[in-house]
C-alpha positions in Angstrom: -31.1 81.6 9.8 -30.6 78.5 8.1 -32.4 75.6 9.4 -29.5 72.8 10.0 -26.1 73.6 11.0 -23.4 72.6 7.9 -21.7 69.4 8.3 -18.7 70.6 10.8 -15.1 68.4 11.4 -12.8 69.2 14.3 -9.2 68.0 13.8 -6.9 67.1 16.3 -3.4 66.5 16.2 -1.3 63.5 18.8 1.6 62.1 20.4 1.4 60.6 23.2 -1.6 62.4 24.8 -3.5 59.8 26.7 -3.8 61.8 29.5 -5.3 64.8 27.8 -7.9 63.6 24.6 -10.5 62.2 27.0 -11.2 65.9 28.3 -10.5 67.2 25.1 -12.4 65.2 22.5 -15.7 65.4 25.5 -15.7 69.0 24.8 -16.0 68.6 20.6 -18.6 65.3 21.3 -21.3 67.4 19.7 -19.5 67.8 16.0 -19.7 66.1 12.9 -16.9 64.4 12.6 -13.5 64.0 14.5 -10.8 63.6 12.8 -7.4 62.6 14.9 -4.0 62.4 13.0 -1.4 60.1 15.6 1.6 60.5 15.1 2.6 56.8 16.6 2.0 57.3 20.3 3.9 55.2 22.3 0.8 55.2 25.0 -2.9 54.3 24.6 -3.9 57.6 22.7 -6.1 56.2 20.0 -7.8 53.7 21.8 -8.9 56.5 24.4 -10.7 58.2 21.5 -11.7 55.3 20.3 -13.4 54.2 23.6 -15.1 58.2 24.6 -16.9 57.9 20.9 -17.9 54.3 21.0 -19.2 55.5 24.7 -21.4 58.0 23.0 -25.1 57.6 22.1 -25.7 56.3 18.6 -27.6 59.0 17.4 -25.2 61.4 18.8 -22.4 59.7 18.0 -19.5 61.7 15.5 -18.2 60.3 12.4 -14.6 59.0 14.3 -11.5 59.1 11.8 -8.5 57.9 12.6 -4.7 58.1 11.5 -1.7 56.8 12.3 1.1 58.5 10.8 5.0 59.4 11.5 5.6 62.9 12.4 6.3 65.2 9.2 6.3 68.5 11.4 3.4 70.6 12.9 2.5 72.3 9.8 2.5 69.1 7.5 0.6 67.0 10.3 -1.8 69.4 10.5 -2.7 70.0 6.4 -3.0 66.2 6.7 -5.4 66.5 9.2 -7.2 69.4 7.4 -6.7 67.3 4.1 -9.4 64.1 5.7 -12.0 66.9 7.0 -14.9 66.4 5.2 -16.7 68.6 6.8 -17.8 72.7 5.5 -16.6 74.2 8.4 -13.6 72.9 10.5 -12.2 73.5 14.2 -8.9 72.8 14.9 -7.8 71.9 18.6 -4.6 70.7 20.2 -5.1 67.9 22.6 -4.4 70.3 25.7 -7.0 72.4 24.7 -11.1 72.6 25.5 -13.7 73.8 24.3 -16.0 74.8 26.7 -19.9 74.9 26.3 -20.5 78.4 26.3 -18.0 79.0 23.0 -19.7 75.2 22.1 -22.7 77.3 21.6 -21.5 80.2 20.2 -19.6 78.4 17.2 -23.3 76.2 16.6 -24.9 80.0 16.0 -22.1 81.1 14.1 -22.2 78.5 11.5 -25.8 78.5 11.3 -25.7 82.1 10.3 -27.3 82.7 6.2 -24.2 85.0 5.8 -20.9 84.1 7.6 -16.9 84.9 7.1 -14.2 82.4 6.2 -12.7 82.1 9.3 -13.0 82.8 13.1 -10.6 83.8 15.7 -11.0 82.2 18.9 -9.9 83.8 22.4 -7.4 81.9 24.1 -7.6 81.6 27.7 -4.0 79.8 28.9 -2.6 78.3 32.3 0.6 78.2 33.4 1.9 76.1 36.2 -2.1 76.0 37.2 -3.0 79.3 37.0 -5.0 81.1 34.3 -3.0 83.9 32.9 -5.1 87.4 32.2 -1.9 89.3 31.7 1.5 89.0 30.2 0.0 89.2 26.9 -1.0 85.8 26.8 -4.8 86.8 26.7 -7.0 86.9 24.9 -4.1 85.3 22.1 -6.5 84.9 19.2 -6.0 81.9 17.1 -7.8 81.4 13.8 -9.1 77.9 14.6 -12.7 77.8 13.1 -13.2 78.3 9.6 -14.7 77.2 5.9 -12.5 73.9 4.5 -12.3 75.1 1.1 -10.8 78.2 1.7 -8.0 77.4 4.0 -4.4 76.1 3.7 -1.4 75.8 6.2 1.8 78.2 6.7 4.4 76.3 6.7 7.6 76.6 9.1 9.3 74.5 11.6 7.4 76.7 14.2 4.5 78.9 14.7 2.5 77.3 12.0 -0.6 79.1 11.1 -2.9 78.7 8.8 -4.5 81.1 6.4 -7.7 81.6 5.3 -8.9 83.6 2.1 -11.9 85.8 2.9 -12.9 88.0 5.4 -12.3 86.9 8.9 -14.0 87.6 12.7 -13.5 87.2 16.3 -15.8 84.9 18.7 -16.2 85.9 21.9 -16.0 83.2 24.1 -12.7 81.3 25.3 -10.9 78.1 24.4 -9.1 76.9 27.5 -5.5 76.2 26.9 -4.5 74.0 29.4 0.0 74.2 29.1 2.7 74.6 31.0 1.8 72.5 33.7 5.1 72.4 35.6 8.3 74.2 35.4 9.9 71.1 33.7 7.0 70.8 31.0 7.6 74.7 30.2 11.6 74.1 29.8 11.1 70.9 27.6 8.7 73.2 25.3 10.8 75.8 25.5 13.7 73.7 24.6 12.0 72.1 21.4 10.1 75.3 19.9 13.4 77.7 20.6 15.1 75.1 18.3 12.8 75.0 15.4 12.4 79.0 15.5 16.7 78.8 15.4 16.4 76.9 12.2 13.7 78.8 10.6 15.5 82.0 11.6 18.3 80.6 10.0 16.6 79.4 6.8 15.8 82.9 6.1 19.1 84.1 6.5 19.1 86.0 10.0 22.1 85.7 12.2 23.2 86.2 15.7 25.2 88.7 17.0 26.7 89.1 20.4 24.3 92.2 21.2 21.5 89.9 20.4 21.9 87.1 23.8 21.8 90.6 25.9 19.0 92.6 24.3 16.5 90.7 23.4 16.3 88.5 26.6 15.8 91.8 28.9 13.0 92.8 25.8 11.2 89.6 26.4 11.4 90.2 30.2 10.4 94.0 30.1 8.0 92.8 27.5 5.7 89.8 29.8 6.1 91.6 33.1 5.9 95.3 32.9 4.5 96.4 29.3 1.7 93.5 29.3 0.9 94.1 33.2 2.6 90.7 34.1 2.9 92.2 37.5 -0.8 91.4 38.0 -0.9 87.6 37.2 1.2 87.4 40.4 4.2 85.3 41.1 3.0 83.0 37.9 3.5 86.6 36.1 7.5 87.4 37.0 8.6 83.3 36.5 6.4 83.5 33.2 8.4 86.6 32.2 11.5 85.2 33.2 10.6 81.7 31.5 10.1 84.2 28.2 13.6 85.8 29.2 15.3 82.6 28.9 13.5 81.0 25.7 14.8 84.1 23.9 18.5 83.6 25.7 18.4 80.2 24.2 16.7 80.6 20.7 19.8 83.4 20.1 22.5 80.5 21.1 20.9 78.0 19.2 21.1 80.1 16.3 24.6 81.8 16.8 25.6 77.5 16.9 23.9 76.8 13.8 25.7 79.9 12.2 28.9 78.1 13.2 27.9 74.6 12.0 27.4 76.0 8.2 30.2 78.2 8.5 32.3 75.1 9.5 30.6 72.8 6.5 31.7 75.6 4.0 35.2 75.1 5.4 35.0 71.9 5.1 
């Protein structure tokens, strides 16, 4: 075992989440360094992490890097963010997500380890409309969010951005909590503005809608959430989750059949 943990960054990505990076940067207090990319919050965002650090005792206290930039797109916000890390290892968090002191702990053993991977995947534990889901196949939704600086770099898309890490990769045990989908009209606005960016990556790589497609894969989705991933046993949250999935799907296949006709009309043109 080595006898002091490397130098470790977490990185957080905002807009507009004064109500959420209180909680949030609380649970990564014991890092390194934080390191916040803003993408010019209209609210008081950067002067609530500002104020929980300064709140902090000295000798405890994280190196607090701030920046204030307009938004480029998930991916490229978030190798900016990677970019400023200056720590070995780094642990990437969204502002509605927490770290709780049990996986604290683990990821403090983990990095202290004489022989460690590249990267770690974390377990995501995830609410909707209050509830932890178990089911659905929202759990455990591994996400490679700890890992070595040097080796990583960022997928880039519109959506689903991921990043990649070169070496040999593991899986931690412990959950982050993943605290979405608060209310039915949170969960329609997301769905909304991720269904739109997958249209336009879908359509970057030349897929295209076909009638068959605003029928089947809605009733997949559906069959998908509540029957093959046991939705059934999350409850009430389980069927609207599934339907919720059912409808994102209805509305990523129109977005994309109206894109189709956009260039098709601009090649008329």
């Amino acid at each position: 075992m080595a006898e002091n943990p490397p130098f470790i960054s977490a990185t957080l990505i905002t807009k507009n989440e004064s109500h959420n990076v209180h909680d949030c940067l609380a649970g990564i207090a014991w890092v390194d360094e934080i390191v916040v990319v803003d993408a010019e919050s209209s609210d008081d965002t950067v002067a609530r992490c500002e104020a929980l650090v300064a709140a902090l005792p000295k000798e405890k206290r994280p190196v607090l890097k701030i920046f204030v930039r307009p938004w480029p797109g998930f991916a490229a916000q978030k190798q900016f963010a990677l970019e400023q890390a200056a720590g070995e290892w780094v642990l990437n968090l969204d502002a509605d997500e927490r770290v709780t002191p049990e996986l604290a702990r683990e990821i403090d053993e983990v990095i202290r380890q004489v022989e460690t991977k590249a990267g770690y995947y974390i377990p995501m534990l995830s609410s909707f409309l209050g509830k932890f889901i178990h089911h659905s196949g929202w759990y455990p939704g591994y996400h490679l969010r700890l890992f070595r600086r040097d080796c990583t770099r960022l997928q880039h898309s519109h959506v689903h951005e991921g990043f990649i890490v070169a070496g040999e990769r593991g899986y931690l045990k412990n959950d982050m909590l993943h605290l979405t989908h608060r209310t039915l009209a949170e969960s329609f606005e997301r769905m909304n503005r991720y269904s739109t960016l997958e249209a336009q990556d879908r359509l970057a790589r030349g897929q295209r809608a076909q009638w068959w497609d605003f029928f089947v894969h809605p009733l997949s989705a559906f069959w998908n959430r509540y029957v093959y991933h046991q939705g059934f046993r999350d409850g009430i949250h389980g069927l609207i989750l599934a339907m919720v999935a059912a409808t994102v799907k209805m509305a990523l296949y129109m977005k994309l059949w109206e894109l189709q006709q956009k260039v098709a009309v601009e090649r008329e043109a």
